[in-house]
LONUSE-234295 format. One record per atom (N, C-alpha, C): x, y, z; atom name. Coordinates in steps of 0.05 Angstrom, whole numbers, plus 5000, padded with zeros to 4 digits. Example, Ala and Ser with C-alpha at 12.3 -4.5 7.8 and 13.67 -1.06 7.14 Angstrom:
BEGIN
((5264; 4886; 5156); N)
((5246; 4910; 5156); CA)
((5264; 4934; 5156); C)
((5257; 4955; 5142); N)
((5273; 4979; 5143); CA)
((5258; 5001; 5157); C)
END
This chain:
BEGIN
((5023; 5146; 5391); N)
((5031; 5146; 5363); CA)
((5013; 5165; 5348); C)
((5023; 5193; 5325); N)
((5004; 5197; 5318); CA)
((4996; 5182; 5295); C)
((4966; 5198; 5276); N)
((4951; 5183; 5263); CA)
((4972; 5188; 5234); C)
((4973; 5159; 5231); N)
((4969; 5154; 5207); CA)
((4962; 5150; 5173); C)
((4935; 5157; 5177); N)
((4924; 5162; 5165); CA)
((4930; 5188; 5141); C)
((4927; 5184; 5113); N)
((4940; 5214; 5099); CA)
((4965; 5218; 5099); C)
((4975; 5186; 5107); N)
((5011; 5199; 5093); CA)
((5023; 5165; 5088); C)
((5046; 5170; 5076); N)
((5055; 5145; 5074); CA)
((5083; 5138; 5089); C)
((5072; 5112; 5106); N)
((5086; 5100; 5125); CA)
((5119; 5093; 5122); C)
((5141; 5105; 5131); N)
((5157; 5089; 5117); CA)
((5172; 5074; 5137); C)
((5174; 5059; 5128); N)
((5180; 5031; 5143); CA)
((5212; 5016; 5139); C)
((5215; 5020; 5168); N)
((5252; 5016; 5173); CA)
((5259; 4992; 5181); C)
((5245; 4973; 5194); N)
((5259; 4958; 5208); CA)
((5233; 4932; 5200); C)
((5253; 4910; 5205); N)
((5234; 4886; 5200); CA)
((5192; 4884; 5222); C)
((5212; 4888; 5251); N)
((5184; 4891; 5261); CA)
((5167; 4907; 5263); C)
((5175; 4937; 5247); N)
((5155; 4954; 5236); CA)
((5146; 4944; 5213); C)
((5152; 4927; 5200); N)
((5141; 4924; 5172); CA)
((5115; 4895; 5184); C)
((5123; 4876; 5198); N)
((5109; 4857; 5206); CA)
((5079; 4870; 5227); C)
((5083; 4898; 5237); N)
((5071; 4908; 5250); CA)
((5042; 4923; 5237); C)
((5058; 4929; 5213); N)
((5037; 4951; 5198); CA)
((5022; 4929; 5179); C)
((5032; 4899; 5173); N)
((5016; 4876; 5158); CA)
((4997; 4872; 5181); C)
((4999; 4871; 5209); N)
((4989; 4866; 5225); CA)
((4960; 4884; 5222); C)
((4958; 4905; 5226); N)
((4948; 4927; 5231); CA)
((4932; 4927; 5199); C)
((4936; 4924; 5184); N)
((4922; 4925; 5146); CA)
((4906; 4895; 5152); C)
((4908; 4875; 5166); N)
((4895; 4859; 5170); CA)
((4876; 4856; 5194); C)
((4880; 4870; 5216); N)
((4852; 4873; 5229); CA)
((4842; 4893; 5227); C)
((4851; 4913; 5208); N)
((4829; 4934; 5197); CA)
((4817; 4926; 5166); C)
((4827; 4905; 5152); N)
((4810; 4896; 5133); CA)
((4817; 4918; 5104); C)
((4831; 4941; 5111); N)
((4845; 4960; 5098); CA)
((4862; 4949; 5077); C)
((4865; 4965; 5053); N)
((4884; 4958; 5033); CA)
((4904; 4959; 5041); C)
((4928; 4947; 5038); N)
((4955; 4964; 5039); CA)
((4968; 4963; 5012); C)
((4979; 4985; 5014); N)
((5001; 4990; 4985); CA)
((5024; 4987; 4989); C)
((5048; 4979; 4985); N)
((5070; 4976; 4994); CA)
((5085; 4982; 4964); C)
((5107; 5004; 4979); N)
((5113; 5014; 4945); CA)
((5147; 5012; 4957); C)
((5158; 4982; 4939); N)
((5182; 4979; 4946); CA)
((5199; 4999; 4934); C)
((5213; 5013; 4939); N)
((5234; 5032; 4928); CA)
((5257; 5037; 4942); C)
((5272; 5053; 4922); N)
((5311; 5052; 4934); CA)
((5312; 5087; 4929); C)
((5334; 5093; 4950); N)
((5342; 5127; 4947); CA)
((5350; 5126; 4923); C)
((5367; 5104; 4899); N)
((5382; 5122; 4873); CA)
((5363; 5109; 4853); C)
((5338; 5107; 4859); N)
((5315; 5093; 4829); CA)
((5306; 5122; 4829); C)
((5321; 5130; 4808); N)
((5297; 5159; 4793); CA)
((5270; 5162; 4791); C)
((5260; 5132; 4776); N)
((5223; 5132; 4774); CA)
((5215; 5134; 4802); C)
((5226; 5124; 4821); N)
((5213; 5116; 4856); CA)
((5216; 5147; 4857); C)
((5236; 5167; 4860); N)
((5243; 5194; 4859); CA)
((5210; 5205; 4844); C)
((5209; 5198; 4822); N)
((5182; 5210; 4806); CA)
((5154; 5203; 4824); C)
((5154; 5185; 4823); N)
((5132; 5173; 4839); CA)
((5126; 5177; 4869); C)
((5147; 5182; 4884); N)
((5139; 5191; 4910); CA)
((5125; 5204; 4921); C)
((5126; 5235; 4911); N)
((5104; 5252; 4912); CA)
((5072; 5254; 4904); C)
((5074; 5233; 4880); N)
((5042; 5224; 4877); CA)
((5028; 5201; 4893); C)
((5044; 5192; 4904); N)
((5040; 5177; 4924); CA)
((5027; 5190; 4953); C)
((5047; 5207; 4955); N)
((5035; 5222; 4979); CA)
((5017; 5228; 4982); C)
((5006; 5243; 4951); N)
((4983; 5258; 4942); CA)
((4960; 5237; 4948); C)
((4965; 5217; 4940); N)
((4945; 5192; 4935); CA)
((4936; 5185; 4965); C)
((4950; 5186; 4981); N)
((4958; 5191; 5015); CA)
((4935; 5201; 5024); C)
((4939; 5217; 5028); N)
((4929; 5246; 5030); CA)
((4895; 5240; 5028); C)
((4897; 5238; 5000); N)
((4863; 5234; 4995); CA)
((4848; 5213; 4995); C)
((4860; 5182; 5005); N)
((4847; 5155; 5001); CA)
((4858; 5148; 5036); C)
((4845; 5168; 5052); N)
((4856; 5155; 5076); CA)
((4847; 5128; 5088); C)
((4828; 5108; 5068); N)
((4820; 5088; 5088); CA)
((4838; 5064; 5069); C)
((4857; 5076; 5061); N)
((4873; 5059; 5052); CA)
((4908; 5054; 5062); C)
((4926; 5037; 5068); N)
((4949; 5041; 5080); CA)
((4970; 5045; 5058); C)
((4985; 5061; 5064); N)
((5008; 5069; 5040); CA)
((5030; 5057; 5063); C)
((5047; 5042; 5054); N)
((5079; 5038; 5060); CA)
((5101; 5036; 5047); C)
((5126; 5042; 5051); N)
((5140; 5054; 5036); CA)
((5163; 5039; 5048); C)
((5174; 5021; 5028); N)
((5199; 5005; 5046); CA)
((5225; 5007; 5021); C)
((5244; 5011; 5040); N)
((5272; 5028; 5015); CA)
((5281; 4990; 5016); C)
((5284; 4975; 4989); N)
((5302; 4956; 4987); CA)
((5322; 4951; 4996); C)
((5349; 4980; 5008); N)
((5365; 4972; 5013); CA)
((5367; 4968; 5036); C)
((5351; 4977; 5049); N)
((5347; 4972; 5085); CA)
((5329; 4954; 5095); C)
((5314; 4949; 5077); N)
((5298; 4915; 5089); CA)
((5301; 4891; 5068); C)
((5336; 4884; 5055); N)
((5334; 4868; 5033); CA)
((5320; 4843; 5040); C)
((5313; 4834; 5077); N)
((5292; 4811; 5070); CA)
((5277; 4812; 5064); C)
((5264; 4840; 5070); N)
((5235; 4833; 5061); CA)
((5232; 4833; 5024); C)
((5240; 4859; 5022); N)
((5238; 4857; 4991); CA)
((5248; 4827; 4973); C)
((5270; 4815; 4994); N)
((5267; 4784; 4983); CA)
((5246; 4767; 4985); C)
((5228; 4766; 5010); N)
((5212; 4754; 5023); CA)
((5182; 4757; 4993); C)
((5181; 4783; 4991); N)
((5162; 4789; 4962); CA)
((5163; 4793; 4944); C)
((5194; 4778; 4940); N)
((5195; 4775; 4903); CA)
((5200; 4805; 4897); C)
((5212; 4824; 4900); N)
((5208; 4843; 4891); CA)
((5247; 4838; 4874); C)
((5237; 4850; 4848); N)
((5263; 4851; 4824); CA)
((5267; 4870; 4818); C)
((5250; 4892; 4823); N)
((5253; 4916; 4799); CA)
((5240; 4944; 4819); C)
((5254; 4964; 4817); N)
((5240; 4987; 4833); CA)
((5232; 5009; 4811); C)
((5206; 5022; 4823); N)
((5191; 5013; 4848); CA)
((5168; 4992; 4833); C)
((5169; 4977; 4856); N)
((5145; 4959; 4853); CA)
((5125; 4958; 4878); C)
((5102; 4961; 4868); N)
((5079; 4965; 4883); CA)
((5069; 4935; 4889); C)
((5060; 4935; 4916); N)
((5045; 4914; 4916); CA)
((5021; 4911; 4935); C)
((5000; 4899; 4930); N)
((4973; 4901; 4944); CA)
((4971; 4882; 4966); C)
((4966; 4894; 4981); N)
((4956; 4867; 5010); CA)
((4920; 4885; 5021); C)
((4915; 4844; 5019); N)
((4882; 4852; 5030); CA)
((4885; 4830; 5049); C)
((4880; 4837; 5073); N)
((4872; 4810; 5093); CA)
((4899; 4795; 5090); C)
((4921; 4798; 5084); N)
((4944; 4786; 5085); CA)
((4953; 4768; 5052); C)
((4935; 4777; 5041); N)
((4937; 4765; 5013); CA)
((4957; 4784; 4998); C)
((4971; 4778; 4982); N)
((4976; 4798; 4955); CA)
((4957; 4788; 4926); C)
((4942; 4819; 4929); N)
((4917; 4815; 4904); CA)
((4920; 4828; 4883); C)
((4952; 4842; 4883); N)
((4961; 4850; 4855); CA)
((4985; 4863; 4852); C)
((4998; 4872; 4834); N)
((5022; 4884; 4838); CA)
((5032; 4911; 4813); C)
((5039; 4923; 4820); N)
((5046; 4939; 4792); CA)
((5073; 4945; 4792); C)
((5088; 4945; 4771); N)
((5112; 4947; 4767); CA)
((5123; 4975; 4755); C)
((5137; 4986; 4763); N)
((5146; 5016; 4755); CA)
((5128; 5036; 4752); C)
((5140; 5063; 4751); N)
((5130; 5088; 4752); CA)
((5098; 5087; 4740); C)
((5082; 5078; 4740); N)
((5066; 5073; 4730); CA)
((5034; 5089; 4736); C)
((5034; 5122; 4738); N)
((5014; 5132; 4755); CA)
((4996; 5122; 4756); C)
((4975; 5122; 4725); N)
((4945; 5114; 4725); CA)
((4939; 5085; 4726); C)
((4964; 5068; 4729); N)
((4954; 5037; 4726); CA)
((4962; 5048; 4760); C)
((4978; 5059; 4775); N)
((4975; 5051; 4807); CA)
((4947; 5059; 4815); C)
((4939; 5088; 4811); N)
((4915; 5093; 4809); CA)
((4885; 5077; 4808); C)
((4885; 5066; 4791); N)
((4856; 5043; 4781); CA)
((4863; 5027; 4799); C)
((4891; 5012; 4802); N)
((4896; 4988; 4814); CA)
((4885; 4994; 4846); C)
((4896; 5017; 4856); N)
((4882; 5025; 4888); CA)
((4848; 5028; 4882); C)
((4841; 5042; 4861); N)
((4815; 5042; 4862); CA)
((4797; 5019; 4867); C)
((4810; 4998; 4847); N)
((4793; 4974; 4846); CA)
((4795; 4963; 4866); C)
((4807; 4956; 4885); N)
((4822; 4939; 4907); CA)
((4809; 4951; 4936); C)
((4810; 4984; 4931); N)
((4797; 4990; 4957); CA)
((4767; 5003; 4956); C)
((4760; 4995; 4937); N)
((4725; 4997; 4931); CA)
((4715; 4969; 4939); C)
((4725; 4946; 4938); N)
((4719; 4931; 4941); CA)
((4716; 4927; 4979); C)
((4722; 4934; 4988); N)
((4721; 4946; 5016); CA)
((4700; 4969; 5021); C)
((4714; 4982; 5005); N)
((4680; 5010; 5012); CA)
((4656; 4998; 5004); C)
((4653; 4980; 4991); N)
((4628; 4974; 4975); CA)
((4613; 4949; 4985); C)
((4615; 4960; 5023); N)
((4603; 4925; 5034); CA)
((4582; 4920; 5028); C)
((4560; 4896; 5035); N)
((4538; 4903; 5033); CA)
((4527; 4913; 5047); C)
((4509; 4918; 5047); N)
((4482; 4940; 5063); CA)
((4470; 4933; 5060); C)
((4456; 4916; 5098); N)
((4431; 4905; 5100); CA)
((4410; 4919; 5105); C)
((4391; 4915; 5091); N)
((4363; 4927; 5083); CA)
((4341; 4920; 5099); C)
((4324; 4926; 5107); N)
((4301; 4918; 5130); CA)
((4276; 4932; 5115); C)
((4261; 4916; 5110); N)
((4236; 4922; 5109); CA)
((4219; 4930; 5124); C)
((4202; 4952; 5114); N)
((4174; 4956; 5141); CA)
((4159; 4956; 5125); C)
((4134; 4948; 5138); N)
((4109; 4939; 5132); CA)
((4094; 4956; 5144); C)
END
């Protein structure tokens, strides 16, 4: 398979989607999951900054699931409105953002996957 990393995943089928939760939880990795449909114009707007966001936050997972082709899942997470973003850490959802929304998606990845970059660091003294 190639890498991953620097692009966003899009995800077709139920056990690719169960696969890539799999995978954001034994890497401890954010995932983003940005529910969207081919005829939502804002998802249309937003796509490409997404990529962008891709691109440059590679220790973070971008996935990309079209509502009309996985309506369980998008049932499974509450999703009402496209696009809606939503955060998974360790299998949690730790936040969500609703519509075209650049700089609130922005902060929202920031805060979420700093908290991962920012482990602690054990310190050792010499004497």
């Amino acid at each position: 398979m190639a890498s991953e990393e620097g692009q966003v995943i899009s995800c077709h089928t139920v056990d690719q989607w169960t696969d890539l939760l799999q995978k954001g939880n034994e890497s401890k990795k954010l995932v983003v999951v940005d529910f969207t449909a081919s005829w939502c114009g804002p998802c249309r707007f937003i796509a490409p900054i997404l990529t962008e966001m891709a691109k440059k936050m590679t220790d973070v997972i971008f996935v990309k699931v079209d509502v009309d082709e996985l309506k369980s899942v998008a049932e499974d997470w509450a999703v009402e409105a496209m696009p809606t973003f939503v955060f998974i850490k360790e299998g949690n959802i730790v936040d969500r953002v609703v519509g075209a929304k650049k700089d609130e998606l922005q902060s929202t990845i920031a805060k979420h996957a700093a908290k991962h970059a920012a482990a602690p660091v054990a310190v050792t003294a010499t004497a």
